[in-house]
C-alpha positions as CSV (number, residue, x, y, z in Angstrom):
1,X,65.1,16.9,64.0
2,X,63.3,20.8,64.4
3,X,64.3,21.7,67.8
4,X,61.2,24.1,69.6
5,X,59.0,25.0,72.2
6,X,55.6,23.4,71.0
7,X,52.4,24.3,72.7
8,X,50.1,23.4,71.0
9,X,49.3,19.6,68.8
10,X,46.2,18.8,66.9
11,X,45.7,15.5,65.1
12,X,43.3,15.3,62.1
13,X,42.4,14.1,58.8
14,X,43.5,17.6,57.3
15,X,44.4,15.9,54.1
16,X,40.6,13.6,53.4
17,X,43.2,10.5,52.8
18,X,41.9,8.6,56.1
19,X,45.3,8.9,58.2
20,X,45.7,11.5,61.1
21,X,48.0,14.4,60.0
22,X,49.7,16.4,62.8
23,X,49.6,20.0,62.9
24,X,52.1,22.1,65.9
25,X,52.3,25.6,67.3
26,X,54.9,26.9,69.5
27,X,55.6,29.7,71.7
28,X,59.1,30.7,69.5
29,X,61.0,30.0,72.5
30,X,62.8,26.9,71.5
31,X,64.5,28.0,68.1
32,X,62.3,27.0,65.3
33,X,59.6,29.7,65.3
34,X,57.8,28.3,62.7
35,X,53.9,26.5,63.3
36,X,54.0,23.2,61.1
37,X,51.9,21.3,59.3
38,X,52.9,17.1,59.3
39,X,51.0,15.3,56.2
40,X,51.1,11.3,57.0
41,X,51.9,9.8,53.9
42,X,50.5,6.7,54.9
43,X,53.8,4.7,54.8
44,X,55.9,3.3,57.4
45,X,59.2,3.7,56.4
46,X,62.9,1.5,57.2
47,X,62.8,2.1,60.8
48,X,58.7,1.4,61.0
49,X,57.9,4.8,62.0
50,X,55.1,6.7,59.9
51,X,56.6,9.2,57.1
52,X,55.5,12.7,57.8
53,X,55.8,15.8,55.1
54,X,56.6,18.7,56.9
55,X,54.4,21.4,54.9
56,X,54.8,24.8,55.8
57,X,51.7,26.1,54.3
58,X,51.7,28.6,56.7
59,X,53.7,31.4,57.7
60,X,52.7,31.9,61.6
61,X,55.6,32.2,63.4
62,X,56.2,32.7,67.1
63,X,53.8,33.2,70.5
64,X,51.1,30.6,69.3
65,X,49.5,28.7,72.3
66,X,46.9,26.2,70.9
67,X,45.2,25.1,67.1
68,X,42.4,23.1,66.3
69,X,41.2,21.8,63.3
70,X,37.7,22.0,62.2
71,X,35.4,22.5,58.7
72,X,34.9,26.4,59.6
73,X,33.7,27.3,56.2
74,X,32.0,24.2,55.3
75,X,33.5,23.3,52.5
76,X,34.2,19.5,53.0
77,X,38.0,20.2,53.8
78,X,39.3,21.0,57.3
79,X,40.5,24.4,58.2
80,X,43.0,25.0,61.2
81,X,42.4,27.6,63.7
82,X,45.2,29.1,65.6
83,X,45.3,31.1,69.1
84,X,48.2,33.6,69.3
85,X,49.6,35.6,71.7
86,X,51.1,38.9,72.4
87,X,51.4,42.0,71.0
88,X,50.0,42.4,67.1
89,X,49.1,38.5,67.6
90,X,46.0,38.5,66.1
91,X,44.5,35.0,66.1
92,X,44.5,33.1,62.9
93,X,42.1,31.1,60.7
94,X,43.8,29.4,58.0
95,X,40.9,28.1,55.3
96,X,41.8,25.1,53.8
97,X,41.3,25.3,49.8
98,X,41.1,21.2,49.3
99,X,44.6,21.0,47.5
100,X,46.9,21.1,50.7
101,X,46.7,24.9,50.1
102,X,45.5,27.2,53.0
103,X,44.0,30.9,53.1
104,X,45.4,32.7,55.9
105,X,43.6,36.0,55.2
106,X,41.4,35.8,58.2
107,X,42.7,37.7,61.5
108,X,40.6,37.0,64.4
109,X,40.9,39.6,67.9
């Protein structure tokens, strides 16, 4: 179990496998500062809950208030957006590259 202060949960196909994958962002207060990316494997597993992958794809960490997920760049594959917070926060666009890969280049003010 990841103990933290999430703020933020979007659900979404981020994968293109036709389940809803889970992506979080927190506020760094409850101990895990670390945003997280939860592929659904598609699988329920001994207990009948739904096996996530925790991918940490990204390396945002701490102050983020809200994400969405939408195709920014077109290309077929959905990117996540994420709203930050405080100082030398800038907000983030993380491009997804279609291999569970993301480009985090992109600071947005």
């Amino acid at each position: 179990m990841i103990k933290a202060s999430r703020m933020g949960v979007s659900l979404a196909d981020f994968d293109n496998d036709g389940d809803l994958d889970i992506y979080t962002s927190n506020d760094a207060l409850g101990g895990d500062p670390q945003n997280r990316l939860w592929i659904n494997e598609g699988d329920t597993n001994a207990d009948g809950l739904i096996d996530f992958t925790n991918a940490d794809i990204t390396d945002d960490t701490g102050y983020s208030w809200g994400n969405e997920f939408a195709d920014f760049d077109g290309n077929g594959f959905l990117d996540i957006y994420v709203v930050n917070n405080g100082p030398g926060r800038a907000n983030r666009l993380w491009l997804n590259q279609g291999d569970t890969t993301l480009d985090g280049s992109s600071r947005l003010h």
